[in-house]
Every structure is written in C-alpha cells, then in structure tokens.
N, CA and C atoms of all chains as a GROMACS GRO file, in nm:
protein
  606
    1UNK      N    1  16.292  11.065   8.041
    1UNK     CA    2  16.260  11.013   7.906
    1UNK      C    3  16.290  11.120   7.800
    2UNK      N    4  16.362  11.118   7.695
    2UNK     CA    5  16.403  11.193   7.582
    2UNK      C    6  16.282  11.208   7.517
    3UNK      N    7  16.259  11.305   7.450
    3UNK     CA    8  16.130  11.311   7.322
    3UNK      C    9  16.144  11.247   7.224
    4UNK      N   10  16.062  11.157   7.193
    4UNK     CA   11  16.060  11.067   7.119
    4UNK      C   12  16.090  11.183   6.947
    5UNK      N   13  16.194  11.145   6.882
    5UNK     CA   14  16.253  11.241   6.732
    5UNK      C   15  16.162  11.155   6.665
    6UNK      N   16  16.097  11.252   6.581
    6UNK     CA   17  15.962  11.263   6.481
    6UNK      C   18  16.046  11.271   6.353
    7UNK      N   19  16.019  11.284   6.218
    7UNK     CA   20  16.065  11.284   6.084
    7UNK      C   21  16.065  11.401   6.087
    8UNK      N   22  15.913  11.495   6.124
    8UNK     CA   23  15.907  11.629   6.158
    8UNK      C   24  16.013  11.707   6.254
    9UNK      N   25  16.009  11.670   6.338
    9UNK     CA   26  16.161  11.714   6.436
    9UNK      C   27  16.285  11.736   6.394
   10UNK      N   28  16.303  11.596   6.316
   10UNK     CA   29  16.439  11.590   6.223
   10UNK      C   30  16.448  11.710   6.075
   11UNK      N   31  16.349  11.685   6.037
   11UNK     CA   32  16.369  11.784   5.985
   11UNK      C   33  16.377  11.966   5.994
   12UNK      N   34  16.289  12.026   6.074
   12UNK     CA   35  16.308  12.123   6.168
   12UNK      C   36  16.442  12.132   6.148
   13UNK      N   37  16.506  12.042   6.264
   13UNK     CA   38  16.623  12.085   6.324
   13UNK      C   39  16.737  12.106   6.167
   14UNK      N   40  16.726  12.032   6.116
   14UNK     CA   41  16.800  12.020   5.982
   14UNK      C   42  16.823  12.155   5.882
   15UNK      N   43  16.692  12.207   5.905
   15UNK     CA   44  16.647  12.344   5.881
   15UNK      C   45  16.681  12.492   5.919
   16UNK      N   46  16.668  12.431   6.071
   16UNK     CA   47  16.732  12.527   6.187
   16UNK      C   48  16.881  12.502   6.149
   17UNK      N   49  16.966  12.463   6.189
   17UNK     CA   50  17.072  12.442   6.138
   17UNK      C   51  17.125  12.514   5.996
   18UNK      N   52  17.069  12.488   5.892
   18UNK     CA   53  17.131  12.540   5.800
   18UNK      C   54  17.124  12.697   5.758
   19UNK      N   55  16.989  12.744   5.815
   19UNK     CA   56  16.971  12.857   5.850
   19UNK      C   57  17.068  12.957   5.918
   20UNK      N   58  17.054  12.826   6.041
   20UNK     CA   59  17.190  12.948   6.140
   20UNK      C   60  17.341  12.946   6.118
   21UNK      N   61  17.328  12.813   6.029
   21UNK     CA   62  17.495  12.872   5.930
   21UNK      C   63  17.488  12.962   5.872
   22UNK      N   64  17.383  12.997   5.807
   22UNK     CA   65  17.404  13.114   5.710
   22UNK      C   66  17.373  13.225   5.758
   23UNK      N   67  17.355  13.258   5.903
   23UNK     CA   68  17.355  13.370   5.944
   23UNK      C   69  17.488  13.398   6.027
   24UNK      N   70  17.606  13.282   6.075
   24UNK     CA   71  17.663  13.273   6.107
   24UNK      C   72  17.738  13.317   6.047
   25UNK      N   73  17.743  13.275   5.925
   25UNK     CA   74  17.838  13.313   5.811
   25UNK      C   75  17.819  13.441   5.768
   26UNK      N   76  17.715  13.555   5.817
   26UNK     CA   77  17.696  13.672   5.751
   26UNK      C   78  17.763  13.746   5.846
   27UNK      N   79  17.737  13.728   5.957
   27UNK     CA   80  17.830  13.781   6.104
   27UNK      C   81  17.993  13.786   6.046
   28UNK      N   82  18.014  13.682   6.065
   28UNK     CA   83  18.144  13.616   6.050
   28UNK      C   84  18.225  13.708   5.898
   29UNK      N   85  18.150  13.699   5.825
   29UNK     CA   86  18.156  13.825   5.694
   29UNK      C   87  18.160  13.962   5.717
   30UNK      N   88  18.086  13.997   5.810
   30UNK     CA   89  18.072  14.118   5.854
   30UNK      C   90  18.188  14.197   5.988
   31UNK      N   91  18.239  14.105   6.026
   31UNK     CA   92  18.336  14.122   6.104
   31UNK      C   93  18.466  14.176   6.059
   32UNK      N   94  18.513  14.304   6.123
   32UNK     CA   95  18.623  14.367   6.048
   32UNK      C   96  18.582  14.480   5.948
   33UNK      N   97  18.431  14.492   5.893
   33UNK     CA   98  18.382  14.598   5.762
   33UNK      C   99  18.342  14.683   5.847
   34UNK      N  100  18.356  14.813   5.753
   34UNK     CA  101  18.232  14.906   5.772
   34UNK      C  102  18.062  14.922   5.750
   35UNK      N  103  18.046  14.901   5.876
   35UNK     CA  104  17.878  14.888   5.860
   35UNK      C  105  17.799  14.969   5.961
   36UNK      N  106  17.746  15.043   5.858
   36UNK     CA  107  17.640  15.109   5.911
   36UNK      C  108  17.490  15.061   5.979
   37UNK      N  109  17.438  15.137   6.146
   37UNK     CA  110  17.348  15.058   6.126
   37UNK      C  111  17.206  15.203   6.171
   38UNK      N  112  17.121  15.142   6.156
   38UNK     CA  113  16.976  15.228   6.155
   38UNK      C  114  16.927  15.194   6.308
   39UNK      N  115  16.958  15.295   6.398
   39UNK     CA  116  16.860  15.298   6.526
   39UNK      C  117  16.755  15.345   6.541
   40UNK      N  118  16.673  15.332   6.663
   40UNK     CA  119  16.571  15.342   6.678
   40UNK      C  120  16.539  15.549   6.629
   41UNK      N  121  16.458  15.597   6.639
   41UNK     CA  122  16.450  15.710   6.587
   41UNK      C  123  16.513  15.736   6.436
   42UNK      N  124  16.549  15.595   6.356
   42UNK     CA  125  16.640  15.629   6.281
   42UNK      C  126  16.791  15.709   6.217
   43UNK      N  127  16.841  15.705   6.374
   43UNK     CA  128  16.942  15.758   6.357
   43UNK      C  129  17.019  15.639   6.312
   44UNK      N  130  17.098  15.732   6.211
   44UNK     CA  131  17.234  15.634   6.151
   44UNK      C  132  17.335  15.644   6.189
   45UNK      N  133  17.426  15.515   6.191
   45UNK     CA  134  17.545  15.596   6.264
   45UNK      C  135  17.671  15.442   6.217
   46UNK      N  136  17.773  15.491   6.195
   46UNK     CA  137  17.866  15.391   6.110
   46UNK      C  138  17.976  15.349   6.223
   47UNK      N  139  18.068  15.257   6.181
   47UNK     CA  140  18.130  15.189   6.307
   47UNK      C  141  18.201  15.086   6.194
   48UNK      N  142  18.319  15.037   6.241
   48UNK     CA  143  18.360  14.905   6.210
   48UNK      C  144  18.331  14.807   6.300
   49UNK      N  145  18.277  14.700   6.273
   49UNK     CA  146  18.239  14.602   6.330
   49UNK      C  147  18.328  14.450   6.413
   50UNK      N  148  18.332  14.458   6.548
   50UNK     CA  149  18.413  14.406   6.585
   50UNK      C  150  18.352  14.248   6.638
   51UNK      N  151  18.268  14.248   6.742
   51UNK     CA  152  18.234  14.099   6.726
   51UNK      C  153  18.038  14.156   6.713
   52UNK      N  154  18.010  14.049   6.720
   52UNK     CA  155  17.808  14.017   6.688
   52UNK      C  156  17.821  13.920   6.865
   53UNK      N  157  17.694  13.977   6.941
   53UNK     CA  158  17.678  13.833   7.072
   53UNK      C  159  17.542  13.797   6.988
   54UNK      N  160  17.525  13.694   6.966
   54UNK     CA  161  17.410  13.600   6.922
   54UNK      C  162  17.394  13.483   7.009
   55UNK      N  163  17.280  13.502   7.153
   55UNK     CA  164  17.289  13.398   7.217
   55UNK      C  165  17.275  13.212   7.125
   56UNK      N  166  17.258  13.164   7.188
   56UNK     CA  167  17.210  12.990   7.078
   56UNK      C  168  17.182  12.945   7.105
   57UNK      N  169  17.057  13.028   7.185
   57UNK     CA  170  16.875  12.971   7.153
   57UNK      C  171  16.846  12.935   7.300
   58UNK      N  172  16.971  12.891   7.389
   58UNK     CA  173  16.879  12.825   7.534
   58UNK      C  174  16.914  12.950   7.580
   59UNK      N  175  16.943  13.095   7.584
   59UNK     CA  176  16.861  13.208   7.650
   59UNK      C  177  16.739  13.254   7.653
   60UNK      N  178  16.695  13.219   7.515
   60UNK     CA  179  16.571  13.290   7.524
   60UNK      C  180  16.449  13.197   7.531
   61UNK      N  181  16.334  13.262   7.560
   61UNK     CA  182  16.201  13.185   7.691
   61UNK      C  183  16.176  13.305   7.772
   62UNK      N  184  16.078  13.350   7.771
   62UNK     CA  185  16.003  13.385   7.874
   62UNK      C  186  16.034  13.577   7.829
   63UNK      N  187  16.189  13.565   7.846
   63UNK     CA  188  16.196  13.746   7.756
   63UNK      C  189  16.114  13.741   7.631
   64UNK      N  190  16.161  13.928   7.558
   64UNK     CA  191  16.074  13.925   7.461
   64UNK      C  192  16.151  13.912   7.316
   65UNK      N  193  16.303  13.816   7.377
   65UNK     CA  194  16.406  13.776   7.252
   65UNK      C  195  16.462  13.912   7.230
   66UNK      N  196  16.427  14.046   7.227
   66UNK     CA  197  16.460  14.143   7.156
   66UNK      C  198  16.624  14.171   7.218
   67UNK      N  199  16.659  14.130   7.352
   67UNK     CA  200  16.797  14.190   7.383
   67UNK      C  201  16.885  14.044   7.352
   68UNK      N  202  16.834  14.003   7.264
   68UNK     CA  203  16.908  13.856   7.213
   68UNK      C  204  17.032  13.885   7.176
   69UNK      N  205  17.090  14.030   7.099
   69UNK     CA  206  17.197  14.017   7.025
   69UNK      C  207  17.287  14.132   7.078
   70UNK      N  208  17.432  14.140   7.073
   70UNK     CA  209  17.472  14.303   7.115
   70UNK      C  210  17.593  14.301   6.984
   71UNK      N  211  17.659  14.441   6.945
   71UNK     CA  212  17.737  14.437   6.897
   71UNK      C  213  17.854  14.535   6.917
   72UNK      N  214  17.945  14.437   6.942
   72UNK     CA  215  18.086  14.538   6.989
   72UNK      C  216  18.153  14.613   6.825
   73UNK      N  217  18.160  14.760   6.880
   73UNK     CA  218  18.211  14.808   6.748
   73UNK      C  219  18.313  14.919   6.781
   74UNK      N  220  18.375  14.924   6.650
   74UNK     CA  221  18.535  15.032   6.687
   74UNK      C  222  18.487  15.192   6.584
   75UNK      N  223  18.522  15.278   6.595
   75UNK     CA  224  18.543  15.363   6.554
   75UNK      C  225  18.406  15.409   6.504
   76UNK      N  226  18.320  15.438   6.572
   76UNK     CA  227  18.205  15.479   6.619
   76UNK      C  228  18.178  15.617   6.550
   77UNK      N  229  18.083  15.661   6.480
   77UNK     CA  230  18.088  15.775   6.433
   77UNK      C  231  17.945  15.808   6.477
   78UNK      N  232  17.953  15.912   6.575
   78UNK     CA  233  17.838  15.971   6.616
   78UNK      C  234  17.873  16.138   6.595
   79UNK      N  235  17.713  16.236   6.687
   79UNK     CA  236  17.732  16.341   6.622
   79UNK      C  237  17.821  16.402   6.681
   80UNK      N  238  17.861  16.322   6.805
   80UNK     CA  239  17.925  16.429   6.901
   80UNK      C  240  18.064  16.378   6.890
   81UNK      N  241  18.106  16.291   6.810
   81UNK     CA  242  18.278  16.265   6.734
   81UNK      C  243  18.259  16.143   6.735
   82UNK      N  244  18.400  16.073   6.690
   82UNK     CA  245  18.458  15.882   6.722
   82UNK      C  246  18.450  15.862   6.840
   83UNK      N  247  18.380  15.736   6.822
   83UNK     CA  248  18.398  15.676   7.013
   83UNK      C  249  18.519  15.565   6.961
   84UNK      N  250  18.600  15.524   7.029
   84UNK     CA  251  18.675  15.427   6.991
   84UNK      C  252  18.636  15.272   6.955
   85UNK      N  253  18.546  15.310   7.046
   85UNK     CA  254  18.464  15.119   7.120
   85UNK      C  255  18.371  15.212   7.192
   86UNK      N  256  18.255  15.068   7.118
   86UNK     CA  257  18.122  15.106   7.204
   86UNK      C  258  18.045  14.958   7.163
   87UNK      N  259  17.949  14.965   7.266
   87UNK     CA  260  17.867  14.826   7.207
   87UNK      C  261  17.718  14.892   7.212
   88UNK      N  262  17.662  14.840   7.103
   88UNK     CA  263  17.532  14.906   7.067
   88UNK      C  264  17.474  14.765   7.095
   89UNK      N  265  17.315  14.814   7.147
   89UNK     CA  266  17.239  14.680   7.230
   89UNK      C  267  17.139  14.666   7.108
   90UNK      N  268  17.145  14.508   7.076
   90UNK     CA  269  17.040  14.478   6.983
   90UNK      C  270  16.915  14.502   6.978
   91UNK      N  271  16.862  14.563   7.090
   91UNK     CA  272  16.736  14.604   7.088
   91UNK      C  273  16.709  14.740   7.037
   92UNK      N  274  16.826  14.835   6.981
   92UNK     CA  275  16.826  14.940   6.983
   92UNK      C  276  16.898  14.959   6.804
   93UNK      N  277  16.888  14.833   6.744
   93UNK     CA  278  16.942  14.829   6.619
   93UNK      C  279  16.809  14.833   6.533
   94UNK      N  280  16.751  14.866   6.455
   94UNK     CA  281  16.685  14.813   6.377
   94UNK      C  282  16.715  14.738   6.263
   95UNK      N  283  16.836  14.737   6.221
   95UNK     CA  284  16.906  14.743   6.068
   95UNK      C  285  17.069  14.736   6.037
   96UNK      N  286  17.117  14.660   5.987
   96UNK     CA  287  17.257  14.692   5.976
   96UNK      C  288  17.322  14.647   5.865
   97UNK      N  289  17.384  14.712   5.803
   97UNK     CA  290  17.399  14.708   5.644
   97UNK      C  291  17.580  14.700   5.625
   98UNK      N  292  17.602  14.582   5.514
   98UNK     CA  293  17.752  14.633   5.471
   98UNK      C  294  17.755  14.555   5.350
   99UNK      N  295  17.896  14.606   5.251
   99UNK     CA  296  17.938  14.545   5.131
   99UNK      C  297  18.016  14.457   5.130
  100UNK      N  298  18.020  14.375   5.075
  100UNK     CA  299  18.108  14.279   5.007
  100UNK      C  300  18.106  14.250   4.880
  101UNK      N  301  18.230  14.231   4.827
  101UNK     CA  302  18.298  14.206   4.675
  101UNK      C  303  18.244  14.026   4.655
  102UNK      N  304  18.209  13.968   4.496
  102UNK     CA  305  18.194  13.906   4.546
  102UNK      C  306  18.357  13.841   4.452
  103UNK      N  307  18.454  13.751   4.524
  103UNK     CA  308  18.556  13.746   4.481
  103UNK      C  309  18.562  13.628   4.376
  104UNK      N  310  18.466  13.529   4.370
  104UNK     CA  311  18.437  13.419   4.285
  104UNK      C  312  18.370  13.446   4.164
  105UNK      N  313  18.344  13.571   4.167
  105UNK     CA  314  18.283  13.617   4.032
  105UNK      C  315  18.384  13.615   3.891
  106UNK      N  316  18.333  13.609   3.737
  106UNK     CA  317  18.477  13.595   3.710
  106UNK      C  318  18.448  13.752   3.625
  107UNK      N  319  15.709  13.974   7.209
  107UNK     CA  320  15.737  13.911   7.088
  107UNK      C  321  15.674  13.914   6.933
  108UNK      N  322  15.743  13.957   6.878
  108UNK     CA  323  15.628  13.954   6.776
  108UNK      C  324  15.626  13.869   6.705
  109UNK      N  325  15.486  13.848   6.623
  109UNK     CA  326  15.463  13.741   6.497
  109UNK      C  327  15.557  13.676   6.407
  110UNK      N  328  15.653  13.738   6.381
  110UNK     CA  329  15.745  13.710   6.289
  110UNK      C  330  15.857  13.644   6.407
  111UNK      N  331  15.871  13.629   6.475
  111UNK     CA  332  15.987  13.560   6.568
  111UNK      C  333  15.910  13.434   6.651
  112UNK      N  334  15.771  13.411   6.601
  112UNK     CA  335  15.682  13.294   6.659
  112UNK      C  336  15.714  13.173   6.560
  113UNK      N  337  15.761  13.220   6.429
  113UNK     CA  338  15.738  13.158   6.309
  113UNK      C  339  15.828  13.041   6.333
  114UNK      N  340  15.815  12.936   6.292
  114UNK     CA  341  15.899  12.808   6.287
  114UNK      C  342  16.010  12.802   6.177
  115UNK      N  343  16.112  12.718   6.178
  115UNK     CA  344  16.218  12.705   6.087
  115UNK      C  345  16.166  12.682   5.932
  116UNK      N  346  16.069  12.633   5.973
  116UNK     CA  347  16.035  12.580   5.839
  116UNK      C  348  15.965  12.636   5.780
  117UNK      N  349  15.856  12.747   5.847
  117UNK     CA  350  15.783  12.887   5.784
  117UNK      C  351  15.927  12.989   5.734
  118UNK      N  352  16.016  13.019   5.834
  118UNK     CA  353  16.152  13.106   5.754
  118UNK      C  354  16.188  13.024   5.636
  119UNK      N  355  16.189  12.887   5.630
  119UNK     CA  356  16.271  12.845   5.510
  119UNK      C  357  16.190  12.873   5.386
  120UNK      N  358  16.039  12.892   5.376
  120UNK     CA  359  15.993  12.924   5.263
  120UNK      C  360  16.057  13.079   5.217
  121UNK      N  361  16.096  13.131   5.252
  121UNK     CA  362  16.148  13.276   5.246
  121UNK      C  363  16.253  13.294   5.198
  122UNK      N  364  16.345  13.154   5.191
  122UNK     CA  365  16.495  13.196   5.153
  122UNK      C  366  16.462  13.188   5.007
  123UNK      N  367  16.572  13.291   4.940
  123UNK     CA  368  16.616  13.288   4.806
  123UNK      C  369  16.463  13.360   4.710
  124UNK      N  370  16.372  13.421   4.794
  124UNK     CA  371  16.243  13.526   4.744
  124UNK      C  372  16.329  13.649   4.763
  125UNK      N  373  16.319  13.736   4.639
  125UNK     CA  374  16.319  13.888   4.673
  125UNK      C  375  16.165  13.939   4.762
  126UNK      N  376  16.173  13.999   4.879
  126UNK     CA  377  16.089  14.036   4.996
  126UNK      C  378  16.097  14.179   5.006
  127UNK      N  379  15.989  14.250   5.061
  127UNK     CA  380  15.968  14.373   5.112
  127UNK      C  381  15.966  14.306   5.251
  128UNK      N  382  16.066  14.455   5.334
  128UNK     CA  383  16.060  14.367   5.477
  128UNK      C  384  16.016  14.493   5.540
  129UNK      N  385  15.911  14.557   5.587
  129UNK     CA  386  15.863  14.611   5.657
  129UNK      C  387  15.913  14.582   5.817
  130UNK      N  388  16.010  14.748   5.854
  130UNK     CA  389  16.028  14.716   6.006
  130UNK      C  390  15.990  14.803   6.072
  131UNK      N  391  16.030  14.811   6.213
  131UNK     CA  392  15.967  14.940   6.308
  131UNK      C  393  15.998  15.109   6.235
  132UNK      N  394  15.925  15.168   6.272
  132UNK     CA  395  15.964  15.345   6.255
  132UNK      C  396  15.933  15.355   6.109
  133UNK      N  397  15.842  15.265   6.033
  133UNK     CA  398  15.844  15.276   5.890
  133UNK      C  399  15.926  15.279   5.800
  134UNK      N  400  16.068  15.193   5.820
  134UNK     CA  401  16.127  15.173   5.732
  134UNK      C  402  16.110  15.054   5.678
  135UNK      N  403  16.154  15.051   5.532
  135UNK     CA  404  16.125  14.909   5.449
  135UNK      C  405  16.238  14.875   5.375
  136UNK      N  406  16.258  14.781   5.375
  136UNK     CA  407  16.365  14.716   5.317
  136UNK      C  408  16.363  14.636   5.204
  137UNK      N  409  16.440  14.603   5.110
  137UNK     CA  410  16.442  14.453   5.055
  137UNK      C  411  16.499  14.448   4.917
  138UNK      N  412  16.492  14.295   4.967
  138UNK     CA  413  16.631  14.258   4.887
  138UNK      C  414  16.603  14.067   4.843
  139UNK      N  415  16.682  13.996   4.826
  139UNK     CA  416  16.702  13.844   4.836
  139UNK      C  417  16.732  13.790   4.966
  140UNK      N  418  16.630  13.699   5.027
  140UNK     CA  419  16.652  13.668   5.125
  140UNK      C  420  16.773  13.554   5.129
  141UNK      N  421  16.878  13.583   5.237
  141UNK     CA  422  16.939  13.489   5.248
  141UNK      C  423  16.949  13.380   5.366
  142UNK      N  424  16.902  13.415   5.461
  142UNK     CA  425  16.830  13.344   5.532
  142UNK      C  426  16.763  13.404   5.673
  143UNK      N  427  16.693  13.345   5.755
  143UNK     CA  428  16.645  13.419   5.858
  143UNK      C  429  16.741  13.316   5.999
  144UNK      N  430  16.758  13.408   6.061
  144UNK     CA  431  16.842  13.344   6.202
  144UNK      C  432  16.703  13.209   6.237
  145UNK      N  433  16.711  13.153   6.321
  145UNK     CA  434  16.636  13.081   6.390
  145UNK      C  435  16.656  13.131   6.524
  146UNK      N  436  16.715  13.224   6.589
  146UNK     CA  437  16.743  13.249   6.707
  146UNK      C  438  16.711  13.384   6.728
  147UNK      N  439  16.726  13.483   6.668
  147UNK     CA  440  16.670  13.595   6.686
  147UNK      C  441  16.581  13.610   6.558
  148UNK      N  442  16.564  13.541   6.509
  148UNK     CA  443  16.443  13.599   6.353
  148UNK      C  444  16.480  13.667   6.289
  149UNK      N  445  16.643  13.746   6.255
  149UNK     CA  446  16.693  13.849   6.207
  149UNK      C  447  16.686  13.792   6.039
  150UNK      N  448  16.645  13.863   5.969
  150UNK     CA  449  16.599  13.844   5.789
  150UNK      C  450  16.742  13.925   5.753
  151UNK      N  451  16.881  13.785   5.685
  151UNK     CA  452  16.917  13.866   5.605
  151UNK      C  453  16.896  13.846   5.476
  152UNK      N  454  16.926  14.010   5.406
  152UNK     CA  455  16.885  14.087   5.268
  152UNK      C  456  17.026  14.079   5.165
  153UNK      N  457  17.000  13.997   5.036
  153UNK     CA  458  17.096  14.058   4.981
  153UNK      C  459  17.108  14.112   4.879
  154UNK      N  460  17.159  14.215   4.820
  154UNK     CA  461  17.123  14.298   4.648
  154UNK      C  462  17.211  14.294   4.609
  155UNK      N  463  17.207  14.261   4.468
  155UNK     CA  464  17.327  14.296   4.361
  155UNK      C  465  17.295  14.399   4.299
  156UNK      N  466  17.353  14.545   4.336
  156UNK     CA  467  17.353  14.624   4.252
  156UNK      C  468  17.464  14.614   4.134
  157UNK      N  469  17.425  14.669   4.001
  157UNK     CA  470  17.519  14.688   3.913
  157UNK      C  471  17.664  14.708   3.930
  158UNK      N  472  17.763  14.694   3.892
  158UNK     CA  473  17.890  14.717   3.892
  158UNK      C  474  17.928  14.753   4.059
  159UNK      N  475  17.870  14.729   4.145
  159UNK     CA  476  17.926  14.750   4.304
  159UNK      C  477  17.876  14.605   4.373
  160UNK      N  478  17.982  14.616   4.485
  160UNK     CA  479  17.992  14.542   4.519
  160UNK      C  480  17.805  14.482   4.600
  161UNK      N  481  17.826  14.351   4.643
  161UNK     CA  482  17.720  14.264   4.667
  161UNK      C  483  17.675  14.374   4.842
  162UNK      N  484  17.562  14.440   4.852
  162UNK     CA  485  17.514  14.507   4.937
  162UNK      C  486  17.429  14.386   5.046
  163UNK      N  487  17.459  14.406   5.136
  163UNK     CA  488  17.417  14.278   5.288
  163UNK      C  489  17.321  14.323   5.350
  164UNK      N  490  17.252  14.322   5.416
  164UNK     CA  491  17.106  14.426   5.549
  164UNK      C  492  17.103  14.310   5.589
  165UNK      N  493  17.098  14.326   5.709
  165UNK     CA  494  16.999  14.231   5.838
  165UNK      C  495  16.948  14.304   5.902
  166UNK      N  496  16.813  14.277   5.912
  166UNK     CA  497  16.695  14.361   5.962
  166UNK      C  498  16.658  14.246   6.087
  167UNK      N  499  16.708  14.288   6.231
  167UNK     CA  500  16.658  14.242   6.325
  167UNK      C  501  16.521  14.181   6.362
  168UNK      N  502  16.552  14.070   6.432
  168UNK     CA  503  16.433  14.031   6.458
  168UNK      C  504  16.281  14.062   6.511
  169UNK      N  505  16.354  14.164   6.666
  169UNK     CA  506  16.240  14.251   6.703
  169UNK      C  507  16.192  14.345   6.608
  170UNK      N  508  16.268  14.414   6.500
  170UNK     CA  509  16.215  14.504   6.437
  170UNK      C  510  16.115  14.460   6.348
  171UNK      N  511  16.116  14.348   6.299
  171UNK     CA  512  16.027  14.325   6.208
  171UNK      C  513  15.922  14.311   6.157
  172UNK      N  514  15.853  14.374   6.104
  172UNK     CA  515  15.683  14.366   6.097
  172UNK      C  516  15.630  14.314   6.037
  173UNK      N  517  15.669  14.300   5.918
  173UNK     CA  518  15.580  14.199   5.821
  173UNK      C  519  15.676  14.189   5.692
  174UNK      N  520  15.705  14.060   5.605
  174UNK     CA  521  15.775  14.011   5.506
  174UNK      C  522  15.676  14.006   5.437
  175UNK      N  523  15.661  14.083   5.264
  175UNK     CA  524  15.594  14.035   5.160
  175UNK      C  525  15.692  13.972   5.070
  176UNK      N  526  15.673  13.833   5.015
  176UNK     CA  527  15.727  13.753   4.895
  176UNK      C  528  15.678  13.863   4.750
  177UNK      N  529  15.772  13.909   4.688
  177UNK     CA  530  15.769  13.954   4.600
  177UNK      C  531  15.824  13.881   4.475
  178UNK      N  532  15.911  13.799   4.447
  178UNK     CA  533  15.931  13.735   4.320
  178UNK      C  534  16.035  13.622   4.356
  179UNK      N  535  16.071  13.488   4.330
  179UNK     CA  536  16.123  13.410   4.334
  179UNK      C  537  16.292  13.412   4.277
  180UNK      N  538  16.375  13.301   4.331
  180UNK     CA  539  16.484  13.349   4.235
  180UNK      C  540  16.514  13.266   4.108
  181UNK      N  541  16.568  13.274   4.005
  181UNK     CA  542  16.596  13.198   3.889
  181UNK      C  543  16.713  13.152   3.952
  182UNK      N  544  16.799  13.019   3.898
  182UNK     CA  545  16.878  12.923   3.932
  182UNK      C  546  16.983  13.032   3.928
  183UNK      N  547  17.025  13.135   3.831
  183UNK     CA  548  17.146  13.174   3.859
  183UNK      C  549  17.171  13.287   3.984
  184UNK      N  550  17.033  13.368   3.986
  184UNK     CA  551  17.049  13.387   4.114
  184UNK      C  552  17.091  13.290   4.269
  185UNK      N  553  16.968  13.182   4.255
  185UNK     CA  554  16.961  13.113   4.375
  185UNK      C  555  17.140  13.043   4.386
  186UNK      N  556  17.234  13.054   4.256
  186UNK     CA  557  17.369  12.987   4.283
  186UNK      C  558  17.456  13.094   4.325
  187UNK      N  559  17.376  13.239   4.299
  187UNK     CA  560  17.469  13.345   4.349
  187UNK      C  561  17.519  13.377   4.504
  188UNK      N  562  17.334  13.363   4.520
  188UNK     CA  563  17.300  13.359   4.658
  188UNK      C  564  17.370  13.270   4.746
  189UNK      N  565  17.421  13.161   4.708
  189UNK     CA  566  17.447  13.026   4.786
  189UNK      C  567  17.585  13.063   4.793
  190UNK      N  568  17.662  13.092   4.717
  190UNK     CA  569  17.800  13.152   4.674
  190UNK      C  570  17.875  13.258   4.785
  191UNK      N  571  17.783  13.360   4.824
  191UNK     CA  572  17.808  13.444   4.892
  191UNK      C  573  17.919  13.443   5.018
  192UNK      N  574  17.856  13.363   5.113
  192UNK     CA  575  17.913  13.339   5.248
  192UNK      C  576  17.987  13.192   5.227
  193UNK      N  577  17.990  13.108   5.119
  193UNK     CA  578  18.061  12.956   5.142
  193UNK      C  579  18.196  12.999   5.114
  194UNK      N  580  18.265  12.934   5.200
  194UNK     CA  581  18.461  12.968   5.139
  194UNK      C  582  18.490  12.911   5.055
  195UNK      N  583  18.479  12.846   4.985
  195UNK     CA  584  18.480  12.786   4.849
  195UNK      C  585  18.356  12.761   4.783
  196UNK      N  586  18.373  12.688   4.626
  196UNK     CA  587  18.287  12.623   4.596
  196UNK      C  588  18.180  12.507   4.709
  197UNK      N  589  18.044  12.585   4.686
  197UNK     CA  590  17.971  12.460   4.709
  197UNK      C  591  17.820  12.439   4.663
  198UNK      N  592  17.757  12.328   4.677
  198UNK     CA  593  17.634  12.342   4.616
  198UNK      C  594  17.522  12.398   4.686
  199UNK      N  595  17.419  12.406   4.606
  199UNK     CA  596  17.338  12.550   4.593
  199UNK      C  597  17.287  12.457   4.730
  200UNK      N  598  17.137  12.582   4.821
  200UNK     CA  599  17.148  12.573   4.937
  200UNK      C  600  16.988  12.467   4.928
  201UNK      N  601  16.973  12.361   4.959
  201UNK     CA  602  16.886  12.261   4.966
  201UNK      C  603  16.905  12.175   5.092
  202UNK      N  604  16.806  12.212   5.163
  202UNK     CA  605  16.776  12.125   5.325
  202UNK      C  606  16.690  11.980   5.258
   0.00000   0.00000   0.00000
C-alpha cells in the first residue's frame, strides 16, 4: 500500500525540491572556481573545485549524515605544496566559500 | 546528528532570503543571505553582496552547524537579487 499523499506531504516535497535546486545550482556554480574551504582545526586551504558527491537522500538513515558529501578538487594548496587532485571528505569541511560576478547586473 | 539537520523542509524554508548568523563547529560564525538550505545534508547556503566585488557564496555544512539566528529580512530587491543568482536566465523570484 503507498502512503496515502496529504496536502501536507505535497507540499513538503514541493519545498524539498526547490530547495535542492538551489543548492544544486550552487554546486553546479561552484564547479571549475577557486574555493577555499575551512577544516576542522580551522585550517584553510584553497583548491579549484572539480565535482561536489551529494548523496539524494536514500543514503542517509541510521548514519550521522555527516559523511553525506565529498569533494573532488585540483590544485590543492596545502602547507607542504600543490597536490594535483585530492578529495577532501565532507565531514572534515566545515565551510566553503567562492565568488561569482553577477553577469545580469546592469 | 544534530538539531539543525532534524529540521523539516519547511522549518529550512522559513530561513530562505533572512540575513542569518550561522554559528558552526570550532567557533566560527558566519553570515550572510540565506539562499537556501540542502534538504539532504542541511548545508545553509550564504550569500553577500559586498560593494563593488563580486557576489561572495559560503556553504556552511550541515554537520557543522550549530545554531542559525534570523537577523533581518530581505526587501524585494534583494529577495530578486537573491533569486537571480544561480537561474540561467531570467526568472521569477523564488515562491514554493
């Protein structure tokens, strides 16, 4: 038997949805920039950004969500030189920051 | 898990388009205009218009997050700025 869809449900999901476009779309923005991000101990450390893993939603249950996300990145600037490629584990991000122009401006 | 990743879609949606203090792990704080929160990892993104530079982005992970204060609402030309950001063209402002 399916769960009976509530007005409440419908909307939720409607919600959920538009939400995760717009985080989709910040990824998706962020792909290709320079972005710095803030690890744990606060170390900073810069990288161009190559893909975002953002599971979608039927991974997580029962973990504590925190290794939900990873991010593959190029040109890695740590203290000990460039890594070429490295993937930093979302649990170990606190923060991750970048610019954009906005081009519709007049 | 924490509190802030229990929250429902519809508790994050009160949040979009508020300038927020986002309190995360190790005592850092953040904030900016919310542009929206993931539904999947709870990740809050931040966005600022500083003066004459370009539009500044933060996403402050989900696990990190400790607590969101609503600090001020946006006026329409913000909330059309905000909406503007990530759409590839024109489109209208962001209303579920």
């Amino acid at each position: 038997e399916p769960p009976e869809v509530t007005e409440m449900t419908k909307a939720t999901q409607a919600t959920r949805a538009a939400l995760r476009r717009r985080f989709l779309l910040t990824l998706a923005a962020a792909r290709g920039q320079p972005v710095t991000f803030v690890l744990c101990q606060r170390v900073r450390v810069s990288a161009v950004l190559g893909a975002a893993w953002v599971p979608d939603g039927t991974e997580v249950g029962g973990h504590n969500g925190s290794a939900a996300v990873a991010f593959q990145v190029d040109a890695l600037q740590t203290p000990l030189g460039v890594q070429r490629a490295a993937l930093l584990r979302g649990r170990d991000v606190v923060v991750f920051g970048f610019q954009m122009a906005e081009k519709w401006r007049k | 898990m924490n509190d802030w990743q229990k929250k429902s879609p519809l508790d994050w949606e009160t949040y979009v388009n508020k300038r927020v203090k986002v309190a995360a792990e190790e005592k850092n704080e953040y904030e900016g205009w919310v542009l929206t929160v993931d539904p999947v990892s709870a990740s809050v993104v931040l966005a600022d218009f500083p003066e004459n530079e370009p539009v500044s982005i933060l996403v402050v992970l989900g696990h990190a997050v400790q607590e969101v204060n609503i600090m001020q609402d946006a006026d329409d030309d913000t909330k059309a700025r905000l909406s503007r950001i990530f759409e590839p063209e024109e489109s209208k402002a962001y209303s579920p």
